[in-house]
PyMOL commands that place a pseudoatom at each C-alpha (Angstrom):
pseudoatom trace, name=CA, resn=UNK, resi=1, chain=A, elem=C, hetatm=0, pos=[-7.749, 0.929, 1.796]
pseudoatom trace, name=CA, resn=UNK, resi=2, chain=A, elem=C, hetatm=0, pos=[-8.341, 3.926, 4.430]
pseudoatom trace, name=CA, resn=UNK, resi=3, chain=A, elem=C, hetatm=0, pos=[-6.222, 6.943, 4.273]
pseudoatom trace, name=CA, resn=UNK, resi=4, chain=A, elem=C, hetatm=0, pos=[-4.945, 7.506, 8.201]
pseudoatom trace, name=CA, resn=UNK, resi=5, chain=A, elem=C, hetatm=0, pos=[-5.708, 10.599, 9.097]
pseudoatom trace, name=CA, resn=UNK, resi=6, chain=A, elem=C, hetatm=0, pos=[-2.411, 12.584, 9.027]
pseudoatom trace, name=CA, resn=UNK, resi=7, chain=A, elem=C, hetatm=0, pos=[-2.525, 11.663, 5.425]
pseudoatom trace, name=CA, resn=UNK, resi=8, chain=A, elem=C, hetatm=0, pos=[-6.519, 13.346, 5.034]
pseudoatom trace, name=CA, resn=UNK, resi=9, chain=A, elem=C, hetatm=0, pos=[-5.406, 16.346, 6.380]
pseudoatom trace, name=CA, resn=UNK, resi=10, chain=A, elem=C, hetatm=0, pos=[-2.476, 16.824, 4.007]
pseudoatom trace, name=CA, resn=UNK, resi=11, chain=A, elem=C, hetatm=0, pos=[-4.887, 15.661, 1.103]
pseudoatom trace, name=CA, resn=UNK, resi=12, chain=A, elem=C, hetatm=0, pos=[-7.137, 18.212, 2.482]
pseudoatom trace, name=CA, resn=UNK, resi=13, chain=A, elem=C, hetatm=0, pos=[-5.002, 21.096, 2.718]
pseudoatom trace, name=CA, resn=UNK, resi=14, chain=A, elem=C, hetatm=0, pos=[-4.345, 21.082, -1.068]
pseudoatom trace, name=CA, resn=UNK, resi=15, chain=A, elem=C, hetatm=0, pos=[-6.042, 22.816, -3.732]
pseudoatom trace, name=CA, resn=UNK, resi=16, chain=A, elem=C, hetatm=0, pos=[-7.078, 21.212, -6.852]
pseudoatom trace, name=CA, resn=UNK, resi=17, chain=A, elem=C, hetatm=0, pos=[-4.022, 22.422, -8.782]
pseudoatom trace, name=CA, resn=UNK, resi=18, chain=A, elem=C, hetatm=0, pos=[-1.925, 20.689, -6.231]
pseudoatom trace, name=CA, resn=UNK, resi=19, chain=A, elem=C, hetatm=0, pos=[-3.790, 17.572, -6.446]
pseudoatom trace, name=CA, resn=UNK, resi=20, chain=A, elem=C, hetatm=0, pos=[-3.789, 18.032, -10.306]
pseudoatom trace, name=CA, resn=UNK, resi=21, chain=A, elem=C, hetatm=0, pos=[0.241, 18.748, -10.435]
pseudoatom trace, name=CA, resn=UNK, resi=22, chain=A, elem=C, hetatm=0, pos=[0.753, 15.718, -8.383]
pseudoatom trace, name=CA, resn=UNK, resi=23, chain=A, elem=C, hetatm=0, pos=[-1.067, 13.395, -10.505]
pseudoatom trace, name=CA, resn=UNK, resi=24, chain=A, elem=C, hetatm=0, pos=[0.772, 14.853, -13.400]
pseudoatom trace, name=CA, resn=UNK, resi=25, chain=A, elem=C, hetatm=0, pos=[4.249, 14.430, -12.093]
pseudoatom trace, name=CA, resn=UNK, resi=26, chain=A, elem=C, hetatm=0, pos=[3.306, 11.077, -10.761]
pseudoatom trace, name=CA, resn=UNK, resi=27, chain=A, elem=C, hetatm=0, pos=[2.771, 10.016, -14.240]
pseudoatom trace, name=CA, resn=UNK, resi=28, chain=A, elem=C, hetatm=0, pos=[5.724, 11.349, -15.496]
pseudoatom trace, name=CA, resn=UNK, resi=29, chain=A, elem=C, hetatm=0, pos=[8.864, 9.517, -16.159]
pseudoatom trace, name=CA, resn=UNK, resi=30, chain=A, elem=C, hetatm=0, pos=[11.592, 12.264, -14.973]
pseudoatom trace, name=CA, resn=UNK, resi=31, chain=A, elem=C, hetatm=0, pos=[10.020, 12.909, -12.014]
pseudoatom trace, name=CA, resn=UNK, resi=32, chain=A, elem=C, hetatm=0, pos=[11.503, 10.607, -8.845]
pseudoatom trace, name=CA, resn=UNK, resi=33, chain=A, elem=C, hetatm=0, pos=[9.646, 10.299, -5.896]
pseudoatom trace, name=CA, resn=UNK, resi=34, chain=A, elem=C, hetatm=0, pos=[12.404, 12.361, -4.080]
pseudoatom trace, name=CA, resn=UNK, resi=35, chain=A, elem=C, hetatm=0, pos=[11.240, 15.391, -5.958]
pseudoatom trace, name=CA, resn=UNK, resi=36, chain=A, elem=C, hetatm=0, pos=[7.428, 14.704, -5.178]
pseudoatom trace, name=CA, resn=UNK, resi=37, chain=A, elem=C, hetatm=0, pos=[8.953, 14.415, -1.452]
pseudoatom trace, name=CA, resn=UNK, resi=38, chain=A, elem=C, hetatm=0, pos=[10.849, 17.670, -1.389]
pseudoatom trace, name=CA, resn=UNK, resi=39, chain=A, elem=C, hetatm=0, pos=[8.198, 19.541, -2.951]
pseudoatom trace, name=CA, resn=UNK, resi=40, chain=A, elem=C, hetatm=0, pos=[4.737, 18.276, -1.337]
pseudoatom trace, name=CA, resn=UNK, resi=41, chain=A, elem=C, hetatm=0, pos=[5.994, 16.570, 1.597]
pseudoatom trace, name=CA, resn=UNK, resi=42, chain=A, elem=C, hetatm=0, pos=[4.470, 13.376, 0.777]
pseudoatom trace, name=CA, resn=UNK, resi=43, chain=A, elem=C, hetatm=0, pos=[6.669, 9.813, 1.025]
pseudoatom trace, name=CA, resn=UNK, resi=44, chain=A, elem=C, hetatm=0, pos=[6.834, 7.336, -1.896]
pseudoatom trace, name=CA, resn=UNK, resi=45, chain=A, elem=C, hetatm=0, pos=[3.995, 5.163, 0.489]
pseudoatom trace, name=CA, resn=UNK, resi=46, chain=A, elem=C, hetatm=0, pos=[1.945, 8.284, 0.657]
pseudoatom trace, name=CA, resn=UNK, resi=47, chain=A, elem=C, hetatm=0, pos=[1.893, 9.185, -2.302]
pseudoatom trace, name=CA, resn=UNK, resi=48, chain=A, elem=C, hetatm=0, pos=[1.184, 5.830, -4.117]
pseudoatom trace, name=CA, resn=UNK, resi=49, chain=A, elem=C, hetatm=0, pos=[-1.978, 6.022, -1.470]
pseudoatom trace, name=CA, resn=UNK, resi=50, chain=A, elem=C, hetatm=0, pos=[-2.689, 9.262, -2.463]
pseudoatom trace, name=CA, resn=UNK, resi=51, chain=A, elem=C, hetatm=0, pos=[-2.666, 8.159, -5.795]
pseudoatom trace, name=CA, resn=UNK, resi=52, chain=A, elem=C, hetatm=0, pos=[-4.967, 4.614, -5.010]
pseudoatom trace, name=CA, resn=UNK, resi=53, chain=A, elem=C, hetatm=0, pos=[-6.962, 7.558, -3.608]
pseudoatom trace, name=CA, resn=UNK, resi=54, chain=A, elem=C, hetatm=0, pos=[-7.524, 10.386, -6.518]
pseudoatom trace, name=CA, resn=UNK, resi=55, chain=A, elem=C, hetatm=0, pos=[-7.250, 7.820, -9.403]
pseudoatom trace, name=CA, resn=UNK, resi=56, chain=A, elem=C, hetatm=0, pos=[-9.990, 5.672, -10.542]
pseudoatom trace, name=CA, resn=UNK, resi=57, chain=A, elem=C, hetatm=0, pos=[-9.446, 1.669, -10.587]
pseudoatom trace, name=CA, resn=UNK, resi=58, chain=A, elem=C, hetatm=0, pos=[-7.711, 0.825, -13.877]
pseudoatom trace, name=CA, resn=UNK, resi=59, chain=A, elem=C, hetatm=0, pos=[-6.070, 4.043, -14.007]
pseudoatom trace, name=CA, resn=UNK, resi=60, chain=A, elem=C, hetatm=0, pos=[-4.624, 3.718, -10.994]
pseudoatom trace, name=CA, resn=UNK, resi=61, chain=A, elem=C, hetatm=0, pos=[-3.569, -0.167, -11.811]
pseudoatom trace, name=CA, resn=UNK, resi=62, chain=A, elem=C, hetatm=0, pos=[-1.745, 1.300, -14.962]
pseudoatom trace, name=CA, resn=UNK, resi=63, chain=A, elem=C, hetatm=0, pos=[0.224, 3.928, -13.062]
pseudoatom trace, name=CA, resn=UNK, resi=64, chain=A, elem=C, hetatm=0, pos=[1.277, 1.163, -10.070]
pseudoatom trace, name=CA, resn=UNK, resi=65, chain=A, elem=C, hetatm=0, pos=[2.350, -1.415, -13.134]
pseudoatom trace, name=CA, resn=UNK, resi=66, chain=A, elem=C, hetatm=0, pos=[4.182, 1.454, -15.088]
pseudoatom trace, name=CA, resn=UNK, resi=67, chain=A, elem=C, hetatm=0, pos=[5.759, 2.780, -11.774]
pseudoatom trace, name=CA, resn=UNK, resi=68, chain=A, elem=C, hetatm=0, pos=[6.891, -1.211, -10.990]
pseudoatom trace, name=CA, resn=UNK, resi=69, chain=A, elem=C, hetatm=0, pos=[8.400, -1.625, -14.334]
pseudoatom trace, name=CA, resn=UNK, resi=70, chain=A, elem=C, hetatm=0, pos=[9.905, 1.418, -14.888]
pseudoatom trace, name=CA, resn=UNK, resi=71, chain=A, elem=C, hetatm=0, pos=[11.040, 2.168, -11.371]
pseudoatom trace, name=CA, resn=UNK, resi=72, chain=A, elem=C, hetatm=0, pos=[14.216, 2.962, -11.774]
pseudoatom trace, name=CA, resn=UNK, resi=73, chain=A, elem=C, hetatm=0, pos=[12.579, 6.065, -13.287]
pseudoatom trace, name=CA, resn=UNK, resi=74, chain=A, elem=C, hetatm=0, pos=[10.687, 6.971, -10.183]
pseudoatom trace, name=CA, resn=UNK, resi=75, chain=A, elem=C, hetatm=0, pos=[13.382, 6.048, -7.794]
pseudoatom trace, name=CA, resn=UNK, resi=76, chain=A, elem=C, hetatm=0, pos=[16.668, 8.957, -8.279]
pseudoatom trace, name=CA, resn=UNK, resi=77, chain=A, elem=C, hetatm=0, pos=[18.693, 6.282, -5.963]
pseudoatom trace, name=CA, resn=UNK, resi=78, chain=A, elem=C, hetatm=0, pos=[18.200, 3.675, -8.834]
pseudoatom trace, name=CA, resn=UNK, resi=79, chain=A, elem=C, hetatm=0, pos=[18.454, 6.459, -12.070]
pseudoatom trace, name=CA, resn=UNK, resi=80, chain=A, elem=C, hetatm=0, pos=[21.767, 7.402, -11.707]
pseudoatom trace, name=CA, resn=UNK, resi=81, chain=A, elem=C, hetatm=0, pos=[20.790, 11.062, -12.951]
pseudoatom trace, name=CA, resn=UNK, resi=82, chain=A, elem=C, hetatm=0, pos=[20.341, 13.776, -10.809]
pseudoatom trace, name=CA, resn=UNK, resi=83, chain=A, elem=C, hetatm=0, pos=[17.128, 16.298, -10.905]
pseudoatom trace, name=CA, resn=UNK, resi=84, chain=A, elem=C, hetatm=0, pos=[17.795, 19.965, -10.096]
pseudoatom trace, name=CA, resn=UNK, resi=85, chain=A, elem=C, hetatm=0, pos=[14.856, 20.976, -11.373]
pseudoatom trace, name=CA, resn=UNK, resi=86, chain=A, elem=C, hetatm=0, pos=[10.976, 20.081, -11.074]
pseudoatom trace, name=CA, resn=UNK, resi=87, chain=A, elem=C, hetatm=0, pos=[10.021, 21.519, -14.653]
pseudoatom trace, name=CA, resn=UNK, resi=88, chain=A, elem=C, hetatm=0, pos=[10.708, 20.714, -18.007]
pseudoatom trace, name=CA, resn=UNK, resi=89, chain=A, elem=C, hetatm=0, pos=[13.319, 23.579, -19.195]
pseudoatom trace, name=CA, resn=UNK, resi=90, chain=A, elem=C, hetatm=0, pos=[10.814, 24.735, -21.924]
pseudoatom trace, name=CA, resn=UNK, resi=91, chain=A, elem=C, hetatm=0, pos=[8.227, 25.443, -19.839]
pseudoatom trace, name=CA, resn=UNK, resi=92, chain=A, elem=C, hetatm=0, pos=[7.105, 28.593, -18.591]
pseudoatom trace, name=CA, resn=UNK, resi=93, chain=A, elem=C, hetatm=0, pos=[6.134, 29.494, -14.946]
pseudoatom trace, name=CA, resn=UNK, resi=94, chain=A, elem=C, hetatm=0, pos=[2.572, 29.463, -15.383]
pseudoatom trace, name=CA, resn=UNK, resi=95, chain=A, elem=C, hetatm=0, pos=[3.082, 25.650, -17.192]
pseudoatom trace, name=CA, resn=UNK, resi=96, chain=A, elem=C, hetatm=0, pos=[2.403, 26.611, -20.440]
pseudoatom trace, name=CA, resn=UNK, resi=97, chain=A, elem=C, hetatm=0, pos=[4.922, 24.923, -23.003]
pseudoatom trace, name=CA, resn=UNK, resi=98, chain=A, elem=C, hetatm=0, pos=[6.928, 27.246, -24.997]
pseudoatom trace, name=CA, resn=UNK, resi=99, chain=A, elem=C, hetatm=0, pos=[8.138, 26.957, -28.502]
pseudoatom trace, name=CA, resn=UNK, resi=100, chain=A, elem=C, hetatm=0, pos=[6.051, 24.046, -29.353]
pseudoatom trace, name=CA, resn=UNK, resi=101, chain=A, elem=C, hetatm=0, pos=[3.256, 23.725, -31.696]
for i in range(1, 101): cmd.bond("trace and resi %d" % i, "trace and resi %d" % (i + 1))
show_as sticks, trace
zoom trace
């Protein structure tokens, strides 16, 4: 599958701790898709083909089957909790957890 070409240029335009940070909220559970949209401009389509388009195969195939399952998760019209905030509350601004060992 071919990213179109708006999508390139938005790819493009990030840096790799974009790219990382996306990957990592994409495989967590508390953060919707509306989030990922607010903060990197990116649709749920878009980003599952960024996501076809950073991960490798299987990984990838995990991630669309957990997503699927769990979607309720990734979807804050379905969750039924709101989410103010795009970080856990015990970690720092730089990303480094606090308080835990």
């Amino acid at each position: 599958m071919s990213l179109s070409r708006n999508l390139k240029t938005q790819i493009q335009k990030l840096s790799q701790e974009e790219i990382e940070r996306l990957v990592q909220m994409g495989w967590e559970d508390r953060t919707p898709f509306e989030a990922i949209e607010r903060q990197f401009g990116f649709s749920p389509n878009e980003f599952v083909k960024l996501m076809r388009h950073i991960l490798d195969t299987k990984a990838f195939q995990r991630w669309r089957r957990r997503v699927f399952e769990q979607g309720q998760l990734k979807n804050q019209t379905l969750r039924g909790i709101k989410t103010t905030r795009f970080k856990c509350s015990r970690q720092s601004v730089d990303g480094a957890t606090k308080g835990w060992k």
